[in-house]
C-alpha positions in Angstrom: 54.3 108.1 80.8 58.0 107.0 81.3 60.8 108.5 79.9 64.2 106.3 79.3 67.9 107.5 78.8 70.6 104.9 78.1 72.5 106.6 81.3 69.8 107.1 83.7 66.9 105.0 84.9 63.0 105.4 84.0 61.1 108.6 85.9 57.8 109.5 85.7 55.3 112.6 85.3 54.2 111.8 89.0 58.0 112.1 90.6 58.0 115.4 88.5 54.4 117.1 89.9 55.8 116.1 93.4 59.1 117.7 93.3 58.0 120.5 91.5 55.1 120.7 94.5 58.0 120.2 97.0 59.6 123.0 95.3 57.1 125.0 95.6 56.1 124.7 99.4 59.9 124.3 100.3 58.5 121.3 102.6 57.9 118.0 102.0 55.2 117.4 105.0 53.8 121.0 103.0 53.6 119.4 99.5 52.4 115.8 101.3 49.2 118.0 102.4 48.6 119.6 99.1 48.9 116.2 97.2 47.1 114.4 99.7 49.8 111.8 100.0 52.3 110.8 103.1 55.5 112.4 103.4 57.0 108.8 102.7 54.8 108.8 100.0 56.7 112.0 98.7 59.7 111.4 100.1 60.2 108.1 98.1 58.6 110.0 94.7 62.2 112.4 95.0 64.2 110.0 96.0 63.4 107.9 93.1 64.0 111.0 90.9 67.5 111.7 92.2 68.0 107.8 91.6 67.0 108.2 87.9 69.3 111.7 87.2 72.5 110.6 90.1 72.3 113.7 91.6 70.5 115.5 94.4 67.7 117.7 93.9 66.9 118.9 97.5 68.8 119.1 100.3 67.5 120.0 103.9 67.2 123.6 105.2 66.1 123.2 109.3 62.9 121.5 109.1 62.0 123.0 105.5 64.3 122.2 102.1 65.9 123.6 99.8 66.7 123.2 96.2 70.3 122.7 94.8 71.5 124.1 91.8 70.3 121.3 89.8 67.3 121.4 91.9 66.7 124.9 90.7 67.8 124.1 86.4 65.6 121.1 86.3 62.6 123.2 88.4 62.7 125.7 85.5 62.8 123.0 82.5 60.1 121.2 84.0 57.6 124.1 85.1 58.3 124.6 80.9 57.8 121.1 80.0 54.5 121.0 81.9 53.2 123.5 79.7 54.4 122.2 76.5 52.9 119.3 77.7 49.1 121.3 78.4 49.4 122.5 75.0 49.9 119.0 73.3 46.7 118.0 75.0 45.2 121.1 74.0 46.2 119.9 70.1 45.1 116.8 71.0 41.6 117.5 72.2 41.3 119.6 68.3 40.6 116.0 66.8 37.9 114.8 69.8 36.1 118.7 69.4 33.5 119.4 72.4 32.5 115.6 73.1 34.9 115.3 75.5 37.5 117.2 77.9 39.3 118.3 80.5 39.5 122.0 81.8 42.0 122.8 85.0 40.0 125.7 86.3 41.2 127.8 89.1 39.6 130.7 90.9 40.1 132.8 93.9 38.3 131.7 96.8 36.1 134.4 96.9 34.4 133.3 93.3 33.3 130.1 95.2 30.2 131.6 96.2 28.9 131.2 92.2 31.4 129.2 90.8 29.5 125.8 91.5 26.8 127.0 90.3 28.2 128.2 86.9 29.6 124.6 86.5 26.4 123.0 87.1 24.7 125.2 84.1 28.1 124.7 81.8 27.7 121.0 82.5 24.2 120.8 81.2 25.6 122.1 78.2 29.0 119.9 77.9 28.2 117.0 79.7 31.3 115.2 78.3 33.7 117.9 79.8 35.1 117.6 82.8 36.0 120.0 85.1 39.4 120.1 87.5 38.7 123.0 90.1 41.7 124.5 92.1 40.4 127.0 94.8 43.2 129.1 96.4 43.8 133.1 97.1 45.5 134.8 94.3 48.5 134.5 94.8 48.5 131.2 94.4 45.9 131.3 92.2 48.3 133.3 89.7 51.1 130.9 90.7 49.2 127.7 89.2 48.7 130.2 86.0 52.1 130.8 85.6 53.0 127.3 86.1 50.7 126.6 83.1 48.8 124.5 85.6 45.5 126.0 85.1 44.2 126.3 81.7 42.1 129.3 82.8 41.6 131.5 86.0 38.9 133.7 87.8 39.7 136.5 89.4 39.3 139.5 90.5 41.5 141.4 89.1 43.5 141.2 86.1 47.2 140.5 86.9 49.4 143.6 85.0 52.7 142.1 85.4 52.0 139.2 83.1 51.2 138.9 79.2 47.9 137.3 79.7 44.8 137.8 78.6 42.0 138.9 80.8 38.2 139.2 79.8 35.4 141.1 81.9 32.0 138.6 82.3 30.7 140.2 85.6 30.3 142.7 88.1 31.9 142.1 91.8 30.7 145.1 93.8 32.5 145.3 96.9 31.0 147.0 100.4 31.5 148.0 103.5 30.0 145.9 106.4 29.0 145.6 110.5 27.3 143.6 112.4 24.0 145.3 112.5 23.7 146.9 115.8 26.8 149.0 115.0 26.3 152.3 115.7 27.8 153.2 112.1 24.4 150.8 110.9 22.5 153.7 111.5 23.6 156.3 109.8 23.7 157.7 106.1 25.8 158.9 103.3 29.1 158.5 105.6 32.1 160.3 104.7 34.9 157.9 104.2 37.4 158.8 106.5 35.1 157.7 109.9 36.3 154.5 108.9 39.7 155.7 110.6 38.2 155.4 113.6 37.6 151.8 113.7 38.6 148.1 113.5 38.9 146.0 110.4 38.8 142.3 110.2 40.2 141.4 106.9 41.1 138.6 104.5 44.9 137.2 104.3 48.2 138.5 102.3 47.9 137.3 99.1 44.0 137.9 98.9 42.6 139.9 96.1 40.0 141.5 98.1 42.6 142.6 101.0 45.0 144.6 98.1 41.9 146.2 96.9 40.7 147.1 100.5 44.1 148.5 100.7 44.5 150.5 97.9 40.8 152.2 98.6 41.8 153.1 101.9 45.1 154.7 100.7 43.3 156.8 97.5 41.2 158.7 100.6 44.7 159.2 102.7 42.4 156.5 105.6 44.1 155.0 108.0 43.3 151.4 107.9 43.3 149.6 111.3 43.6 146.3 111.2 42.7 143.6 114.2 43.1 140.4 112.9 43.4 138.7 109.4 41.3 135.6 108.4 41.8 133.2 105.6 38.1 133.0 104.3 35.2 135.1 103.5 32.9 132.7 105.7 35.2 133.5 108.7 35.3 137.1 108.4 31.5 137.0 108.1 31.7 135.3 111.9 34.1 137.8 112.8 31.7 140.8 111.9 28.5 139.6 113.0 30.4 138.6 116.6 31.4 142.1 116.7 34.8 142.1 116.2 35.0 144.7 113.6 33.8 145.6 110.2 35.1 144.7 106.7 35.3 145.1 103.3 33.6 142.2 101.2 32.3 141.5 97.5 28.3 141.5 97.4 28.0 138.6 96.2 29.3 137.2 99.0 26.6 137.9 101.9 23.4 138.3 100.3 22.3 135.2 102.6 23.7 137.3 105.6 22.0 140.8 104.5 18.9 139.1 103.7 18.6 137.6 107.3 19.7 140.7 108.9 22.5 139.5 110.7 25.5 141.6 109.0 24.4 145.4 107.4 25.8 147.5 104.9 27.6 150.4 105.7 26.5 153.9 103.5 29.7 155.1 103.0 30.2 157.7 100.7 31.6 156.3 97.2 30.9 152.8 97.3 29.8 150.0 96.6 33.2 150.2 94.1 32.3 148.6 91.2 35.1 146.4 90.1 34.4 142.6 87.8 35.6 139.6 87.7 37.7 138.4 84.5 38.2 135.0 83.0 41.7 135.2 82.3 45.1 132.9 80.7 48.5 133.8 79.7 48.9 134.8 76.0 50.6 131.9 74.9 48.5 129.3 76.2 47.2 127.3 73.3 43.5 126.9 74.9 41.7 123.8 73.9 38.0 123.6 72.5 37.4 122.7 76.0 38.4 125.8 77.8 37.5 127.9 74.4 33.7 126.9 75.4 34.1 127.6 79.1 35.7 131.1 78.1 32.7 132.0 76.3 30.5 130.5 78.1 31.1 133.2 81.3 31.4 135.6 78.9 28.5 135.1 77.0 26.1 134.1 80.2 28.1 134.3 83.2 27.6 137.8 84.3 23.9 137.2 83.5 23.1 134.2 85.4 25.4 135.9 88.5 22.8 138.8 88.8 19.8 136.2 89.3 22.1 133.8 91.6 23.6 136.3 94.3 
């Protein structure tokens, strides 16, 4: 779609994702990568936006950019044209019902371990839907929400600092592990605080599963030690079974691993910790009959079909 002004030339909804992307990396080689374009490719996409306004929209910062001050009004009026944009869809999709559709799902990386599976049993159902998945750490994950980029988002936790709306359809027990000739292996009904007195390998800032890991250890006054920080579950699994140190994980990610006997569960008192995983979208977002079925389909089946599936 184009949009035309007797003072300014035709732009486009692409040269707005890009620089909104660019905004959001603060890079253009950065939002090249996430938009699997080249920087040219990118590069040209601004250029031809500041062509169609006459004024700059970036300007460089070292090796990174910045925005200017019209960078920064027209980020904020088009992160909120976006998403009256999602919700014209959404009105849209009310006159085509559940034949057809598009959902922009996104999820924390640790859900990939039943997500795909999920979407295989929803697609039986809804063959005419399609689904757009966006797998990043929560942060992020949040960041597309707030963006009104994602129509709905799995998590682990529901966000408190936003009006959204955030439904339980699951369990996500979460554990301590070792590799399983760990001396700690052995032994039963630890008390928490001989955790102190060893290494952690744990997932990234921004990860759901390393704020929850945090907070635990600080409600029992622990001292967390920390030896490295990975950016995936399947890493830290590596990490642990290579004897590096022990972690803090979601079941439901290493049943493979526990049923092989290459990582063991830790019996430490209080846990598992029984937290769940939501389906969650801000309260203003007008969800289409598209997402409104996906919403109730994981809460309806989802925490059901989890408890066969891992």
């Amino acid at each position: 779609m184009k949009y035309r002004d007797k003072q300014m030339r035709p732009y486009t909804f692409k040269q707005i994702q890009t620089f909104m992307e660019v905004a959001r990396q603060r890079s253009v080689s950065k939002a090249a990568e996430r938009l699997f374009v080249t920087q040219p490719a990118v590069s040209m996409q601004l250029r031809q936006l500041e062509d169609a306004f006459g004024l700059a929209l970036v300007e460089p910062m070292g090796r990174n950019i910045r925005l200017t001050a019209a960078g920064e009004a027209f980020l904020t009026y088009a992160t909120n044209a976006m998403g009256q944009f999602k919700d014209l869809e959404a009105l849209m999709a009310e006159h085509v019902g559940l034949k057809k559709g598009r959902i922009d799902l996104a999820v924390v990386s640790t859900s990939k371990y039943f997500i795909p599976m999920l979407l295989v049993r929803f697609s039986r159902l809804f063959p005419g839907i399609d689904v757009h998945l966006n797998i990043d750490n929560r942060d992020n994950v949040l960041g597309l929400m707030t963006r009104f980029e994602a129509d709905l988002v799995v998590m682990g936790r529901a966000p408190s600092h936003l009006d959204c709306e955030a439904t339980a359809f699951a369990t996500n027990p979460l554990v301590m592990v070792a590799p399983p000739d760990h001396p700690l292996a052995r032994r039963k009904n630890l008390p928490f605080e001989v955790l102190a007195e060893h290494r952690f390998v744990v997932r990234e800032d921004g990860s759901g599963t390393r704020a929850a890991m945090q907070r635990l250890f600080e409600e029992h006054h622990t001292e967390l030690k920390v030896v490295m920080g990975l950016p995936s579950n399947e890493t830290i699994k590596q990490a642990v079974m290579a004897g590096m140190g022990l972690s803090f994980l979601s079941m439901r990610t290493i049943r493979h691993e526990l049923a092989s006997g290459h990582i063991a569960l830790l019996d430490v008192q209080g846990l598992p910790q029984i937290n769940h995983w939501y389906v969650t979208h801000l309260s203003s977002k007008k969800l289409s009959p598209a997402a409104r079925a996906f919403k109730e389909f994981l809460i309806e089946q989802g925490g059901a079909l989890m408890d066969t599936w891992s």
